[in-house]
Phi, psi and omega in degrees: 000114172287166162263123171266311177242165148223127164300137162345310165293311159297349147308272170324331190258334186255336172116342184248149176296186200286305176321304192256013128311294196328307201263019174268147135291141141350272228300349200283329181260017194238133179275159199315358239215318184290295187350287201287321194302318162308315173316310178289309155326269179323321171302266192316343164216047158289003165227034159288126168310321184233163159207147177200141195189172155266166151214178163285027198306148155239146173267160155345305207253010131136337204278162192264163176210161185248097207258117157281099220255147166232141166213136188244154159316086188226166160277135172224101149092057194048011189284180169255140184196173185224123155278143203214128173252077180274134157230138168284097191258081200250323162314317195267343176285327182283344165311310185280344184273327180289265275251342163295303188302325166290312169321248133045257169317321204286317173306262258294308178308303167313338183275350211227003158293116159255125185233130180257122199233148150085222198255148161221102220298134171245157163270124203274358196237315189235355161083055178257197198188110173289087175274194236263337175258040139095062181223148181245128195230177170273161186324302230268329163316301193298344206251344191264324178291298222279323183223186200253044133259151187249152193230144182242148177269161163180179167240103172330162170294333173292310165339285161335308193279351171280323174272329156215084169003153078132347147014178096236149181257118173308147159074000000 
């Protein structure tokens, strides 16, 4: 399929005169990788009225861009021929990858907050904490595995006093 026409704006955005669209194929804006799959497209629907899809185009200086196409069916100077409404979204696609790519991370963050929910067995006696495959550890392990606090040690006052009679702790 030639370009029988072009605008001013596909001039400007791809980078080629009006004269060498003129003297292009479709396949001419696709990089080589595009190709059988365009082929394939058209064998299968050339004889659709409307069509609309992505494809890939290359510009004039080899970079690539990514286009949402609308194309309708017409006569042109009697030919059977398709008007094709190209837009460039190749920013909002990179918009939509980063922001997938952002998704993504932030579950992966959410999967990996450690939160401690629901009941939680403890020992009425020695204060150990039962985790789920039933091993009893002390609190400050578990609490340290299970969630995001670091623990500083000291000894209460009640302790102290267990530990050295008549003891008192300042401040």
């Amino acid at each position: 399929m030639r370009f029988l026409a072009v605008n001013h704006a596909a001039v400007e955005r791809y980078g080629y005169s009006r004269n060498e669209f003129l003297a292009m194929t479709i396949c001419d804006l696709r990089p080589p990788e595009e190709i059988p799959k365009l082929l394939r497209f058209l064998e299968a629907s050339h004889h659709e009225p409307k069509l609309s899809g992505q494809w890939i185009h290359r510009l004039k200086d080899g970079s690539q861009i990514c286009v949402a196409f609308t194309s309708h069916s017409i006569e042109l100077q009697g030919r059977r021929a398709r008007l094709v409404i190209n837009e460039d979204i190749t920013e909002r696609k990179r918009a939509e990858e980063e922001k997938e790519k952002l998704i993504l991370e932030l579950q992966e963050a959410l999967a990996n907050i450690k939160a401690l929910r629901g009941l939680l067995p403890i020992c009425a006696y020695c204060k150990k904490i039962r985790d789920d495959q039933g091993y009893w550890n002390q609190v400050d392990l578990y609490l340290r595995e299970h969630s995001e606090v670091e623990f500083t040690h000291g000894v209460c006052p009640d302790c102290i006093n267990k530990i050295v009679p008549g003891a008192r702790l300042e401040g």
